[in-house]
DSSP file (Angstrom, degrees, kcal/mol; ACC not computed):
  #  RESIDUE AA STRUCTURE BP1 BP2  ACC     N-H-->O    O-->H-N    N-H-->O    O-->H-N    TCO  KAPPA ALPHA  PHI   PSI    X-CA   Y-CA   Z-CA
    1    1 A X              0   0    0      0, 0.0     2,-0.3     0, 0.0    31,-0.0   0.000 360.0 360.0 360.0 138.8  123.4  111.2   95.5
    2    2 A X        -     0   0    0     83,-0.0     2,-0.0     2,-0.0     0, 0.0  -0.824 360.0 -35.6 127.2-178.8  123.0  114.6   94.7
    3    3 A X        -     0   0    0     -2,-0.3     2,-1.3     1,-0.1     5,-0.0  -0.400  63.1-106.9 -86.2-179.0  123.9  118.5   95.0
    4    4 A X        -     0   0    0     -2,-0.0     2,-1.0     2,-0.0     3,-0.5  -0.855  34.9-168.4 -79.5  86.9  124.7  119.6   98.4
    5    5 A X        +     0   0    0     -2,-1.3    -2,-0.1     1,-0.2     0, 0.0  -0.679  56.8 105.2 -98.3  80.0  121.7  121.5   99.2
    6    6 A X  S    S+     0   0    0     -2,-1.0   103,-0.4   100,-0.0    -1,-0.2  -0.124 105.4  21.2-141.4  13.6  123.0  123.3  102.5
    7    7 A X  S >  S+     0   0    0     -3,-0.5     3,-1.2   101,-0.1    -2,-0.1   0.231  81.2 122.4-162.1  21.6  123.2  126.5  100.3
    8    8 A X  T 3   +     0   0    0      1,-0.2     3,-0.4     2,-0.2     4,-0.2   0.272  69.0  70.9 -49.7   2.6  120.8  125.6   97.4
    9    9 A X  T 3  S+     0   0    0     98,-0.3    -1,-0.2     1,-0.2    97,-0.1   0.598  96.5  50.1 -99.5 -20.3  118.9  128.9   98.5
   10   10 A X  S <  S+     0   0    0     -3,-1.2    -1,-0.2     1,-0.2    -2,-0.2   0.344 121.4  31.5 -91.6  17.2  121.7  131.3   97.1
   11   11 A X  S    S+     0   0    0     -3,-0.4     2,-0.5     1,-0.3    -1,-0.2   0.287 123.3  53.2-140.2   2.6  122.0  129.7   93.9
   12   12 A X        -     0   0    0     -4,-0.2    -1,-0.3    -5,-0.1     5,-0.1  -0.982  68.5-139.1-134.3 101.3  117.9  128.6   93.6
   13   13 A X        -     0   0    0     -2,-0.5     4,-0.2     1,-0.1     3,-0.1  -0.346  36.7-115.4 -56.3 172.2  114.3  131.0   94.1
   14   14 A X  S >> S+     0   0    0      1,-0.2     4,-2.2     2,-0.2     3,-0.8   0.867 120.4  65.4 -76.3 -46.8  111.7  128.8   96.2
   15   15 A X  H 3> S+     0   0    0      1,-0.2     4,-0.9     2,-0.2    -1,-0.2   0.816 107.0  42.4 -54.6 -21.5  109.5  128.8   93.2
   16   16 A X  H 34 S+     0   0    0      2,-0.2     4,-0.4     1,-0.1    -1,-0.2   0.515 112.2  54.0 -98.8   5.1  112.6  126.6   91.3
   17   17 A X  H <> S+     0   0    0     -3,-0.8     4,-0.8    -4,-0.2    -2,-0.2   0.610 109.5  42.7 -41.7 -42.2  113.2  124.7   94.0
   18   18 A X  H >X S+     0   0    0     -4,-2.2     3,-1.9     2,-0.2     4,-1.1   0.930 109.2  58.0 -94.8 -74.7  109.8  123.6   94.3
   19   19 A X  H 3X S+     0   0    0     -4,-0.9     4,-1.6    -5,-0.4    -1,-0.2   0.623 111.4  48.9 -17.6 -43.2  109.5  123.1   90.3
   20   20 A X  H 34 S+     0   0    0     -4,-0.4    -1,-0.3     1,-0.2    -2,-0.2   0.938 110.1  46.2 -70.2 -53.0  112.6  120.5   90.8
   21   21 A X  H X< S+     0   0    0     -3,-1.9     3,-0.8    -4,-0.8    67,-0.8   0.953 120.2  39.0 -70.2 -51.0  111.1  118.8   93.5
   22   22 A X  H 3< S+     0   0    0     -4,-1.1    -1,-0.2     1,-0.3    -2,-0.2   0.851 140.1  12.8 -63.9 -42.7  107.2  118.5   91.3
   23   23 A X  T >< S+     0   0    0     -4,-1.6     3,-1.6    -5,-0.4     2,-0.4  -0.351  73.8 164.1-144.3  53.7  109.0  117.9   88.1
   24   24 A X  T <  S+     0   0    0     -3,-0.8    61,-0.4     1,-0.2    -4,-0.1   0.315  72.8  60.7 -77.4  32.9  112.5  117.1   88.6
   25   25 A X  T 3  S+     0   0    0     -2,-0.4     3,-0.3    57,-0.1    -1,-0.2   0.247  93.0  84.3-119.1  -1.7  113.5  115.5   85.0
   26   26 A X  S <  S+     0   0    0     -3,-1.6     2,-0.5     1,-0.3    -2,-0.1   0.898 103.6  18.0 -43.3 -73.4  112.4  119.3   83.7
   27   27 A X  S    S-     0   0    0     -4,-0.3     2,-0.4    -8,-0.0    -1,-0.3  -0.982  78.6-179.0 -72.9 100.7  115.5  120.7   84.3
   28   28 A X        -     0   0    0     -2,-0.5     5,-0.1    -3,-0.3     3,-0.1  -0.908  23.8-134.7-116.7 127.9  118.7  118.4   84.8
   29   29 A X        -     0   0    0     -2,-0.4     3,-0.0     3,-0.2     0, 0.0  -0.343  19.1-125.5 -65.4-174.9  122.0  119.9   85.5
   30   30 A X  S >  S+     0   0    0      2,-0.1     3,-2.0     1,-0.1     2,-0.3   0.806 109.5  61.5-115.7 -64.3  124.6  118.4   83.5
   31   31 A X  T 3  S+     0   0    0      1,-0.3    -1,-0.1    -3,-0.1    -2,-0.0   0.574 115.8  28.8 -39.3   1.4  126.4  117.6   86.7
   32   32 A X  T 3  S+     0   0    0     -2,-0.3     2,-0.8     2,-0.1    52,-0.5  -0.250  92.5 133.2-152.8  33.6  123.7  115.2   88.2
   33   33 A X    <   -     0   0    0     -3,-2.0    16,-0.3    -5,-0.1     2,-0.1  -0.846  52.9-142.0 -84.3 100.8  122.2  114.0   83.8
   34   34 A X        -     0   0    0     -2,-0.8    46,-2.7    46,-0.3     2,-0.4  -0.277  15.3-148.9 -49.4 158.0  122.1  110.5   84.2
   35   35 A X  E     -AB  47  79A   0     12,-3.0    12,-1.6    44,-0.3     2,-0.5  -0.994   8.4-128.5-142.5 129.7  123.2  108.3   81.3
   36   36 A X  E     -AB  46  78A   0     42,-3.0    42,-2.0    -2,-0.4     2,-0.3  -0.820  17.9-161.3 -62.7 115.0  122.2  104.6   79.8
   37   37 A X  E     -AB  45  77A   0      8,-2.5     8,-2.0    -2,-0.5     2,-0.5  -0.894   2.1-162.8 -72.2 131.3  125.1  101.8   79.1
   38   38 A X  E     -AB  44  76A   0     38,-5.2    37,-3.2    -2,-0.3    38,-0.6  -0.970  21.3-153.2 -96.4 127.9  124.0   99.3   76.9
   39   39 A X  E >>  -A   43   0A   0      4,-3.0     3,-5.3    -2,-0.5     4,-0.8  -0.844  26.2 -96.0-111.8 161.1  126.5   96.9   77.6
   40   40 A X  T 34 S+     0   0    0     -2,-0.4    34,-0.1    33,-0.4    -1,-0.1   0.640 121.8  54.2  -3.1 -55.2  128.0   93.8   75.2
   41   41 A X  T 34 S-     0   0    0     32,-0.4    -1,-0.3     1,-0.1     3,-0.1   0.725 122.1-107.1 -61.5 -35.4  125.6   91.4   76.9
   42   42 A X  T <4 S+     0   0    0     -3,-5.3     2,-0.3     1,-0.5    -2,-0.1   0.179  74.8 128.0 102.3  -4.7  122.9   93.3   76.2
   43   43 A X  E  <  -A   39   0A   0     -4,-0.8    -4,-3.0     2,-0.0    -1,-0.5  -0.584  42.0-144.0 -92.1 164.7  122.0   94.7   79.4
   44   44 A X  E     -A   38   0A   0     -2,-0.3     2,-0.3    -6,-0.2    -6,-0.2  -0.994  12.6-174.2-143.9 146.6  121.4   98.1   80.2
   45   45 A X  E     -A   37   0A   0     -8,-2.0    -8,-2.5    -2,-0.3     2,-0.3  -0.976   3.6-166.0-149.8 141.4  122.0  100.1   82.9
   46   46 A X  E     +A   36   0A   0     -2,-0.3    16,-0.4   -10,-0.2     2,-0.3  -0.778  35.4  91.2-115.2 151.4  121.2  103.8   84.0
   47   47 A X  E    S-A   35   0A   0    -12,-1.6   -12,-3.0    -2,-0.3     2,-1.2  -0.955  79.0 -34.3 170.7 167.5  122.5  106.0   86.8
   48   48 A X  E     -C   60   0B   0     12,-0.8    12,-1.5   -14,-0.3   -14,-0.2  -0.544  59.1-141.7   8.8  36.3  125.0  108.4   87.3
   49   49 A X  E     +C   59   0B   0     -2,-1.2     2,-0.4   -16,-0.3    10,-0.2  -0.389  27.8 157.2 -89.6 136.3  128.6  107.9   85.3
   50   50 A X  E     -C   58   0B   0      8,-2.7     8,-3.3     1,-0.1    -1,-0.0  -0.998  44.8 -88.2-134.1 153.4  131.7  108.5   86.6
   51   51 A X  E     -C   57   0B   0     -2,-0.4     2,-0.2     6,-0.2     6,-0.2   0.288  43.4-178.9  -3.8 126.8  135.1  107.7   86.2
   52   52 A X        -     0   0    0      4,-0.8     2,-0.6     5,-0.1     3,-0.1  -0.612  45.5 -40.4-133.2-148.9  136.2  104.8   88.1
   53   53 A X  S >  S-     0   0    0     -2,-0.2     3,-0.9     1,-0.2     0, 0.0  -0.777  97.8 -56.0 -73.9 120.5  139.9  102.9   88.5
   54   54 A X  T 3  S+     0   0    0     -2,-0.6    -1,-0.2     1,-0.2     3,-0.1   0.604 132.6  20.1  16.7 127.2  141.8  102.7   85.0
   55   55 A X  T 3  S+     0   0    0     -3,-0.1    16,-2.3     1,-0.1    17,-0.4   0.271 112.7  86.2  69.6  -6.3  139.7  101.1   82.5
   56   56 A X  E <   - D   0  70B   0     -3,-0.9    -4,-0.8    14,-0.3     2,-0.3  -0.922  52.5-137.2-142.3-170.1  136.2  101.5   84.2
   57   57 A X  E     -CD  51  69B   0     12,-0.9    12,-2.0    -2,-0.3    -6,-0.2  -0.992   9.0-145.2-133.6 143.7  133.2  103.0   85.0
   58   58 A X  E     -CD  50  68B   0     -8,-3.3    -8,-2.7    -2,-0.3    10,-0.2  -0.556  10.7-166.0-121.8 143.3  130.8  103.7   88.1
   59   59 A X  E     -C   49   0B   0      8,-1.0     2,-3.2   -10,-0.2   -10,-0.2  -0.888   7.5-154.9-133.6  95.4  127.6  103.8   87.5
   60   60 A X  E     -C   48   0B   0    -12,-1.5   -12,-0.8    -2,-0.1     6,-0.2  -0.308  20.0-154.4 -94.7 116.2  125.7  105.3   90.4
   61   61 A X        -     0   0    0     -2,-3.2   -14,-0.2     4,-1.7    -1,-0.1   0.491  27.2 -99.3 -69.5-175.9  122.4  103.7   90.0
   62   62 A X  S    S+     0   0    0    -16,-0.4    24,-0.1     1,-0.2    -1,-0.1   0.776 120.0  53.2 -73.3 -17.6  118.8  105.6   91.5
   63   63 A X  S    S-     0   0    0      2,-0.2    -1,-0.2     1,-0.0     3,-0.1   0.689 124.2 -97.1 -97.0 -14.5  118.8  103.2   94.8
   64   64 A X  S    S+     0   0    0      1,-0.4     2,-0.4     0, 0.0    -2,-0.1   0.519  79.9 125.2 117.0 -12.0  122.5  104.0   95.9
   65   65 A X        -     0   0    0      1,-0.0    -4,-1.7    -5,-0.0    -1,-0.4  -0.684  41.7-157.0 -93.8 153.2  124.5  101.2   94.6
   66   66 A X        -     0   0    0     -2,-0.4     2,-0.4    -6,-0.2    -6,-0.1  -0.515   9.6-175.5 -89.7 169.4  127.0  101.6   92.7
   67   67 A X        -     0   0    0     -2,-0.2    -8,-1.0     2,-0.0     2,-0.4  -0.926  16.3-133.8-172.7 157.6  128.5   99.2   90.4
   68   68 A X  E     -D   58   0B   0     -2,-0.4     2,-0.4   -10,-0.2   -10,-0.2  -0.935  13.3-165.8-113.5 124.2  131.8   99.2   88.1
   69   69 A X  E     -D   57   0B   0    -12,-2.0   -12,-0.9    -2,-0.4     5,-0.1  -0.895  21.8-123.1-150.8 118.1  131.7   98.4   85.1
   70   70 A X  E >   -D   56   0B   0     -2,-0.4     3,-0.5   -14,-0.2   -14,-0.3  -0.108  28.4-129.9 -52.0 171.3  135.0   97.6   83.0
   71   71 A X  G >  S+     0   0    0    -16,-2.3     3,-1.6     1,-0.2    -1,-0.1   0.665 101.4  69.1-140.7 -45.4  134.9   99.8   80.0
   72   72 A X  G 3  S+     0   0    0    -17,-0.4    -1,-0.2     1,-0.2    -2,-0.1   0.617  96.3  62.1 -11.2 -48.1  135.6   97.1   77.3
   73   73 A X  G <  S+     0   0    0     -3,-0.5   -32,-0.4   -34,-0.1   -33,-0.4   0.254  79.5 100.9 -89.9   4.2  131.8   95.9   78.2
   74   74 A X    <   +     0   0    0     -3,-1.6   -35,-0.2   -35,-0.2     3,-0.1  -0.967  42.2 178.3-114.4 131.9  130.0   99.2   77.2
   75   75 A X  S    S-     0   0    0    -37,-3.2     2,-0.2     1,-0.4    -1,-0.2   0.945  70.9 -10.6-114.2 -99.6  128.4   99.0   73.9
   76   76 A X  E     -B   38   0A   0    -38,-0.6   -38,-5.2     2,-0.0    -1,-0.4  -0.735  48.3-154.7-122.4 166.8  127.1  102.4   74.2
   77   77 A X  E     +B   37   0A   0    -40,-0.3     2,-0.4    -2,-0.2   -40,-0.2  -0.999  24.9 170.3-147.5 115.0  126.6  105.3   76.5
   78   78 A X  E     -B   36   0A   0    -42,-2.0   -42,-3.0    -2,-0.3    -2,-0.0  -0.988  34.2-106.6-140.3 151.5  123.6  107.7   75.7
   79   79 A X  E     -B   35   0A   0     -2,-0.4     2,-0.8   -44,-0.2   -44,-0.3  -0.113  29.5-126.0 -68.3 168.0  122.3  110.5   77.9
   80   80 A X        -     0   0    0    -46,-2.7   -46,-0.3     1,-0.1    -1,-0.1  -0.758  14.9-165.1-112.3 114.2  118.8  110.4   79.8
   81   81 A X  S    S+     0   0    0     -2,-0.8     2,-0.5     1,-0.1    -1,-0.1   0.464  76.6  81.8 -66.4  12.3  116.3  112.7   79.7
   82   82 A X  S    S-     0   0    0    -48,-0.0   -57,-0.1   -58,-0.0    -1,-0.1  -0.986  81.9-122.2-158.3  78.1  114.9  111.2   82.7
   83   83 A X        -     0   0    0     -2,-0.5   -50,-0.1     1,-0.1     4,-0.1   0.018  13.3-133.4 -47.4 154.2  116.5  112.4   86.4
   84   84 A X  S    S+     0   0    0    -52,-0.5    -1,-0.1   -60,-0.1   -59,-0.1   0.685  90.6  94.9 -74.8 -31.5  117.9  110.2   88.8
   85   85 A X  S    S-     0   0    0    -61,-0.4     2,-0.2     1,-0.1   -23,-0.0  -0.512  83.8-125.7 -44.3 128.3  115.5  112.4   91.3
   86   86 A X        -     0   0    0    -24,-0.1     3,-0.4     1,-0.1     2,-0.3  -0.538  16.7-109.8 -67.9 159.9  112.3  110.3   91.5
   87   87 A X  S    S+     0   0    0      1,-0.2   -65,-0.1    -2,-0.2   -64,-0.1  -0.638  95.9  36.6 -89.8 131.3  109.0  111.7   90.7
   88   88 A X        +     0   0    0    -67,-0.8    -1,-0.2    -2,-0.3     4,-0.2   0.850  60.5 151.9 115.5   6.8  106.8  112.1   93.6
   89   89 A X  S >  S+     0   0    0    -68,-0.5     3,-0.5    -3,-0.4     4,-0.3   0.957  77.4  35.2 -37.0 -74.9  108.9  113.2   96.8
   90   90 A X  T 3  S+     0   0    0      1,-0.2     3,-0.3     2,-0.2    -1,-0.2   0.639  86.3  95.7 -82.6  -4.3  106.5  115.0   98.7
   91   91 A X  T 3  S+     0   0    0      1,-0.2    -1,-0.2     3,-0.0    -2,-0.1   0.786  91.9  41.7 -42.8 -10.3  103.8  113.1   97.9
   92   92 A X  S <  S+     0   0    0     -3,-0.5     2,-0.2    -4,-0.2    -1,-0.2   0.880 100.3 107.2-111.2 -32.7  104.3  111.1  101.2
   93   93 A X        -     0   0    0     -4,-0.3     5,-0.1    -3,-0.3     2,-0.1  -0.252  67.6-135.8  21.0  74.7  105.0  114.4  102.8
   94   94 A X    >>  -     0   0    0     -2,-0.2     3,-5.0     1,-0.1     4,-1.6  -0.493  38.2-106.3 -62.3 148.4  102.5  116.4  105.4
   95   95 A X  H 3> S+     0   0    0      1,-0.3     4,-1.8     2,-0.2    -1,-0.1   0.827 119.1  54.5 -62.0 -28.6  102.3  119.8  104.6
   96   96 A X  H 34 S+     0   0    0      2,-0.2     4,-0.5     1,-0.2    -1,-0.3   0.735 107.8  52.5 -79.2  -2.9  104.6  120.4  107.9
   97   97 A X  H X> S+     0   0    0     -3,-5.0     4,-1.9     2,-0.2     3,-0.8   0.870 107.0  40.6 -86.6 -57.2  106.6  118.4  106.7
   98   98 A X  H 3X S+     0   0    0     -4,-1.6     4,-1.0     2,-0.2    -2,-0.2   0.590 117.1  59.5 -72.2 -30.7  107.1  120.0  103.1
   99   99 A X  H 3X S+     0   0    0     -4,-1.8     4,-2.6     2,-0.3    -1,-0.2   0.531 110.1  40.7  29.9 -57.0  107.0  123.5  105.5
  100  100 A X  H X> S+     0   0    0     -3,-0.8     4,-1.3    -4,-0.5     3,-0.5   0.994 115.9  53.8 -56.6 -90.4  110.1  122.0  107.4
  101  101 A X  H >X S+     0   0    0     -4,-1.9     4,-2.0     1,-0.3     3,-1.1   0.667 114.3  36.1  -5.4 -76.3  111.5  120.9  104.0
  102  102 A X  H 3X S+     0   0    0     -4,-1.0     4,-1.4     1,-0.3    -1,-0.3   0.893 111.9  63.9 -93.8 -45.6  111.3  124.2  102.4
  103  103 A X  H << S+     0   0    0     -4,-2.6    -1,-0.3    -3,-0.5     4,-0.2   0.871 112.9  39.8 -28.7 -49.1  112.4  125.9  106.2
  104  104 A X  H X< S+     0   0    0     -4,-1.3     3,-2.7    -3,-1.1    -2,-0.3   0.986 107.9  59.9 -85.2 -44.5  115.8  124.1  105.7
  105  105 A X  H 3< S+     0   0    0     -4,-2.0    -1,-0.2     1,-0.3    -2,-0.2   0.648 114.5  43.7 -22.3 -43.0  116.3  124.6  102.0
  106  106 A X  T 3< S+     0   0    0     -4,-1.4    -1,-0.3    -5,-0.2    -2,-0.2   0.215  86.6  91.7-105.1  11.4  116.2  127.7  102.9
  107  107 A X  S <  S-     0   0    0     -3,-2.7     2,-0.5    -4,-0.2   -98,-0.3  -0.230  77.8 -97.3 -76.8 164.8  118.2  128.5  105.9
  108  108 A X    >   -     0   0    0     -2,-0.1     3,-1.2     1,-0.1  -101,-0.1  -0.820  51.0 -75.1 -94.7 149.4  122.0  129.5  105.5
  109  109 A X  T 3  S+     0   0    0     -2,-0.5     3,-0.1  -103,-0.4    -1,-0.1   0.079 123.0  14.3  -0.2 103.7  125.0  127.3  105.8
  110  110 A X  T 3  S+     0   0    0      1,-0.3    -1,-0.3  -104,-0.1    -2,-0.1   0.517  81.8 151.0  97.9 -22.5  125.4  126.7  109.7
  111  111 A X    <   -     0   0    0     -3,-1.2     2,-0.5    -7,-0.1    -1,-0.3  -0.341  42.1-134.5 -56.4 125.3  122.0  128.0  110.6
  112  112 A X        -     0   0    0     -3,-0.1     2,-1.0    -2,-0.0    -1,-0.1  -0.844  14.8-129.0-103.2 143.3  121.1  126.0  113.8
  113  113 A X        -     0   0    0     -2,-0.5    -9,-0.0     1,-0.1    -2,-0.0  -0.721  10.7-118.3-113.1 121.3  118.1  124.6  114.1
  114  114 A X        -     0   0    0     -2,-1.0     2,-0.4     1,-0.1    -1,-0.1  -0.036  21.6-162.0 -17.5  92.2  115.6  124.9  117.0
  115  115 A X        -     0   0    0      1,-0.0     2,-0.2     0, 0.0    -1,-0.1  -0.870  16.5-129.7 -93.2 139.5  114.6  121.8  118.7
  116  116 A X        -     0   0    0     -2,-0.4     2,-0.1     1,-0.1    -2,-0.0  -0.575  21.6-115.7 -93.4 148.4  111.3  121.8  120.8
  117  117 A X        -     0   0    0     -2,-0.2     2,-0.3     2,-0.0    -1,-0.1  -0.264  21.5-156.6  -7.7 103.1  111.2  120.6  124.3
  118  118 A X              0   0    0      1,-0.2    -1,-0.0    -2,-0.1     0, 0.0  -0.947 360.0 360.0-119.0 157.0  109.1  117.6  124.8
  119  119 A X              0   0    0     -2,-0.3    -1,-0.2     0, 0.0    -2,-0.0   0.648 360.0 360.0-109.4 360.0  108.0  117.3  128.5
């Protein structure tokens, strides 16, 4: 879930790249703004909305599921200031790692990448 980052470097500096990654509910596109349902029941659920088959809507949540939910059973719909990015990426991250990270982020479209040798 998410942009297509295989040419995030033409549209991105590294310094806002990194700013997304550190703080990513700073700055939400409007294409990737998560949204609350409160539905009928009382339940609420946050994610992702899109469209779905005539008469509902996908809600694609922060873990990857999806779930449909007939349209009739949403209450309300309000946006979230709060990205679907979790906080905290590279924290688990070694710094060769976030080095790699930031190496592909920034390669171009198609760019092959070196693999070493092991002997």
């Amino acid at each position: 879930m998410g942009p297509d980052l295989t040419s995030i470097a033409k549209r991105f500096t590294r310094k806002e790249m990194l700013q997304s990654l550190l703080y990513p509910s700073h700055v939400i596109s409007s294409q990737y703004a998560a949204k609350t349902l409160l539905l009928v029941d009382g339940r609420q659920l946050a994610g992702i909305v899109a469209p779905g088959p005539e008469g509902e809507q996908v809600v694609l949540k922060s873990d990857g599921e999806k779930v449909a939910v007939p349209e009739e059973d949403i209450d309300e719909v309000h946006p979230s200031n709060v990205s679907a990015m979790p906080v905290g990426l590279l924290d688990a991250l070694s710094l060769d790692q976030i080095a790699d990270l930031f190496a592909f982020l920034n390669s171009k479209p198609g760019q092959g990448v070196a693999l070493r040798v092991e002997d």
